[in-house]
N, C-alpha and C positions, 0 to 999 in steps of 0.2 A: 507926730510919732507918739503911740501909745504905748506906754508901761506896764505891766502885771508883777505884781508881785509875788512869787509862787511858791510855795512850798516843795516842790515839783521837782528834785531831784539837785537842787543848790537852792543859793538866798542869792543870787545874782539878779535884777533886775531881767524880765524876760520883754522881748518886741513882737509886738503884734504884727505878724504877716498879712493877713486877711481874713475873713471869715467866712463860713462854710457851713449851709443849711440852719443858719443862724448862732454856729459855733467860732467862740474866735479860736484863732490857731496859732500858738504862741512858736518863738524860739529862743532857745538859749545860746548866746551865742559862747558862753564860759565854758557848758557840759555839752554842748550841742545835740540837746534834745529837742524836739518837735511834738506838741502837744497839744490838744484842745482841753480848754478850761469846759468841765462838761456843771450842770448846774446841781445836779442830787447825786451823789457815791451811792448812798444809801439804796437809792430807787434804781439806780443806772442797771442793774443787771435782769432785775425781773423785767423792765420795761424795753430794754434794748433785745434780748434775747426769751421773749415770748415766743408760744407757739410757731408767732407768723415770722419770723426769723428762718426758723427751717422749711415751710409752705408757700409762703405769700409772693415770693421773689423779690426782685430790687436788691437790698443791701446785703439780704441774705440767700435762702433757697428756695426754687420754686416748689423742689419736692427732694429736702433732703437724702430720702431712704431711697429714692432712683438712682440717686451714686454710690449702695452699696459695693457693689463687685469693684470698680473705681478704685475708694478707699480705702480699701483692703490688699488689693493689689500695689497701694500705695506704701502702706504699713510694711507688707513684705517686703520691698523692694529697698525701705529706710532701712527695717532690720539687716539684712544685707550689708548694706552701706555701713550701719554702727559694726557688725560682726568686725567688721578691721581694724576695729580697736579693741572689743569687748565681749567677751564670750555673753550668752545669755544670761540672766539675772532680772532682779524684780524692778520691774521699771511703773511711772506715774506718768500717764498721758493726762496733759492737761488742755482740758475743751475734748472731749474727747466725743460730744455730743453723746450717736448712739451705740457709739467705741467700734467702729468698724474698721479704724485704723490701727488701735487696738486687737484686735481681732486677727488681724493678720500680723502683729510681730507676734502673738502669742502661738500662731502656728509655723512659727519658726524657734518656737524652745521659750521664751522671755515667760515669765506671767509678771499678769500687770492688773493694777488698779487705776482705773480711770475714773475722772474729775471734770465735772459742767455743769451748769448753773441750770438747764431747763430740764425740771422735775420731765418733764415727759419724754425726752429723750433719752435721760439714765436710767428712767424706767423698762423701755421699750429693749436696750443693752442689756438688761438687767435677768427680763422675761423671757426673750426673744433669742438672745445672744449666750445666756449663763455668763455672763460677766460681770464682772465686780468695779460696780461704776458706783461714784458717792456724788451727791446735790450739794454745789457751794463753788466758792472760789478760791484762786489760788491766795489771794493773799489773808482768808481767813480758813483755810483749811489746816487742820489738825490732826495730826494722825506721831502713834510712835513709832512708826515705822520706815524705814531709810532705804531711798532707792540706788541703785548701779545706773539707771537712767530715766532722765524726767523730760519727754517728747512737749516740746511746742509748735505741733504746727499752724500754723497762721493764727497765733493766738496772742503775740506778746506786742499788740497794737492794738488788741481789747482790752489790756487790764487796766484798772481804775487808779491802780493806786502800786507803780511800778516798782519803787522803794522796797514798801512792803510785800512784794511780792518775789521780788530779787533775796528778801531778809528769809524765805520761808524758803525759798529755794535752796540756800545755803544750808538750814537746817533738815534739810530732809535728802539733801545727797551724800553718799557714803565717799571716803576721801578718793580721791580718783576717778569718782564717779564722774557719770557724762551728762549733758544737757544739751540735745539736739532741737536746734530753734527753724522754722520756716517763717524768711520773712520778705517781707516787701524792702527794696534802697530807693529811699527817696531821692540819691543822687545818680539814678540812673538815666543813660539817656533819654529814656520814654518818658520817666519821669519828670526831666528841666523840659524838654520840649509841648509837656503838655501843661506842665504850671498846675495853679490853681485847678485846672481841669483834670488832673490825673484821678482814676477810678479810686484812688485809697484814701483819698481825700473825702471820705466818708463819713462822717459823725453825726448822730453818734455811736455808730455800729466804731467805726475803728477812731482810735483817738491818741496814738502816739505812734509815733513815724519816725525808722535810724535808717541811716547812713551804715554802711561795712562796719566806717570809724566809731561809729555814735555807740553802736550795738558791742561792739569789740571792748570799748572805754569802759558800759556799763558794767560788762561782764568781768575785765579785768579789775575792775575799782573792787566786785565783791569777790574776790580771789578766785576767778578763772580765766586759765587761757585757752586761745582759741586754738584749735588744732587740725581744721580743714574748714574749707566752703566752697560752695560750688554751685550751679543751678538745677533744680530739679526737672526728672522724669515726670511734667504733671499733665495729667491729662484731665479734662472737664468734658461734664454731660452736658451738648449743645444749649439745650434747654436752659439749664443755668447758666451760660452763655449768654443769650439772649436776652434772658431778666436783665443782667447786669448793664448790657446796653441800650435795653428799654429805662432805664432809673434817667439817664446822662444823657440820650438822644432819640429829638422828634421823630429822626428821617428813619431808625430803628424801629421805631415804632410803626410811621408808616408802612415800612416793608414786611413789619411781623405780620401786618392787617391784610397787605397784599399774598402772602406765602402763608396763608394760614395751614395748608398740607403739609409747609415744614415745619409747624409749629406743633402738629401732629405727630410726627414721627419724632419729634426734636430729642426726645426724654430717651431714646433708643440709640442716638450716635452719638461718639465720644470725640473730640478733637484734641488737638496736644497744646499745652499752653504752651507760645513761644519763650525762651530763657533770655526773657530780656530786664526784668527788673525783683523777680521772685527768684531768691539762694536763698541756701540751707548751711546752716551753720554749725558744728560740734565746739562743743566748750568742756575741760575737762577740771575738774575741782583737784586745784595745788592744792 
C-alpha cells in the first residue's frame, strides 16, 4: 500500500487507487476526495487545454464549434432551470471555452462574463460572439466584480488546484448568490461497474472526481448549501461520441474504419446522453 502525502484538500495521509495514463490517483478516505497528483500546476493548463483539446478528439473535441447550436440550447435550458431560484443577474461561466453556453443564458435576460484558459477560444467568443470572455483560470482569476451566479459545467474535475478555487469562488459570489456545478459521481452505477475503466478516468484532461457526498462536503465546508440536483437534458454531437470511444476502444475503432459514411455524416446527428452518471448541482451562498 502506497502513501501520498498531499496538500490536497486535508493533511491526512492519502492511498493510492491505481494509476492512469501514467497518473497516480489518490483517495482521501478523511475528505473523500479523488484526485490525480498531476506533475506541473504551472504548465498543466496551457498544455492540457491547447488548441488540440477542442479539434483533435480523444479526451477533448473532435471539433468543438460543431456543438454550437447544442451548447447554447444547453445554456437556455440551465437558465431556465436556475430561473426557479433566481431572477436574471450578472453571472461568471467558468470554462466557458467559445462561451456558447454563455450565450444562451444571456438570451434569456442574465449577462455574463466568461472565463477559459485557451487564448483561441475566448477569442473566437469574443470576435465572433460580442462576448466578454477573459484568458486565465478559476483559481487565479481576478476581477472586482460579484456574481448572482457562477456556472461550472463539466469543469470542476479540471481545476488544478480545488482549495483555491473553491477560496475565489466564495469571493466573487454576492451573499445568496448560486453556483450551478455539472458533474460526473464517481459512485454511480456505471461508474463501480466499469472501475478503473470508466471514461473520466482521464488525466490529465480531468483530475478530480466527487461523489453527491464528496462535492456537497466540499461545498458546504465553504459555506454553501446544496439546494437541488438532478440529471441533465444533455445531448452530444455523434462525432464527439465517437472520439471518446475511439481514446478507450480497439473494436471502436475498428467499426469507425468499417462505417466510414458514418463518420461523415457523424458531426450532423445529435444523440442524448443517458442520466446515468452526469447531475447537475445548485449550491446557494449562506
Amino acid at each position: 500500500m502506497e502513501i501520498c502525502y498531499s496538500n490536497i484538500g486535508c493533511n491526512e495521509a492519502k492511498l493510492l487507487l491505481f494509476s492512469k495514463n501514467g497518473y497516480p490517483i489518490m483517495d482521501c478516505k478523511n475528505c473523500a476526495r479523488r484526485f490525480a497528483v498531476i506533475k506541473d500546476e504551472k504548465a498543466h493548463l496551457s498544455e492540457v487545454y491547447s488548441d488540440d483539446y477542442f479539434f483533435a478528439g480523444k479526451e477533448g473535441y473532435p471539433n468543438y464549434l460543431e456543438e454550437r447550436n447544442i451548447l447554447i440550447h444547453e445554456g437556455i435550458h440551465y437558465a431556465e432551470l436556475i430561473g426557479k431560484y433566481s431572477k436574471p443577474g450578472r453571472m461568471l461561466d467558468v470554462g466557458c471555452a467559445a462561451g456558447f453556453i454563455l450565450q444562451g443564458f444571456e438570451s434569456m435576460g442574465w449577462k455574463g462574463t466568461g472565463l477559459d484558459p485557451n487564448e483561441t477560444m475566448a477569442k473566437y467568443g469574443r470576435n465572433e460572439l460580442n462576448l466578454d470572455i477573459q484568458t486565465g483560470s478559476l483559481e487565479n482569476f481576478n476581477t472586482e466584480n460579484k456574481f448572482d451566479l457562477i456556472s461550472m459545467i463539466q469543469v470542476i474535475g479540471h481545476l488544478y488546484d480545488i482549495d483555491k478555487a473553491m477560496e475565489n469562488i466564495i469571493n466573487l459570489t454576492n451573499h445568496n448568490g448560486l453556483v450551478l456545478v455539472e458533474s460526473w459521481d464517481m459512485n454511480s452505477l456505471v461508474a463501480r461497474i466499469l472501475g478503473r475503466r470508466w471514461h473520466e478516468y482521464s488525466p490529465p484532461s480531468v483530475i478530480n472526481w466527487f461523489s453527491n457526498k464528496s462535492l456537497t462536503t466540499l461545498f458546504n465546508k465553504h459555506g454553501f448549501e446544496l439546494i437541488d440536483t438532478g440529471f441533465p437534458a444533455k445531448r452530444i454531437n455523434l462525432k464527439h461520441a465517437l472520439s471518446l470511444l475511439e481514446k478507450d476502444s480497439p473494436k471502436a475503432i475498428y467499426k469507425m474504419k468499417l462505417f466510414n459514411f458514418l463518420i461523415k455524416i457523424a458531426g450532423k446527428i445529435v444523440i442524448n446522453y443517458p442520466p446515468f452518471d452526469l447531475k447537475w448541482y445548485i449550491f446557494r451562498k449562506m
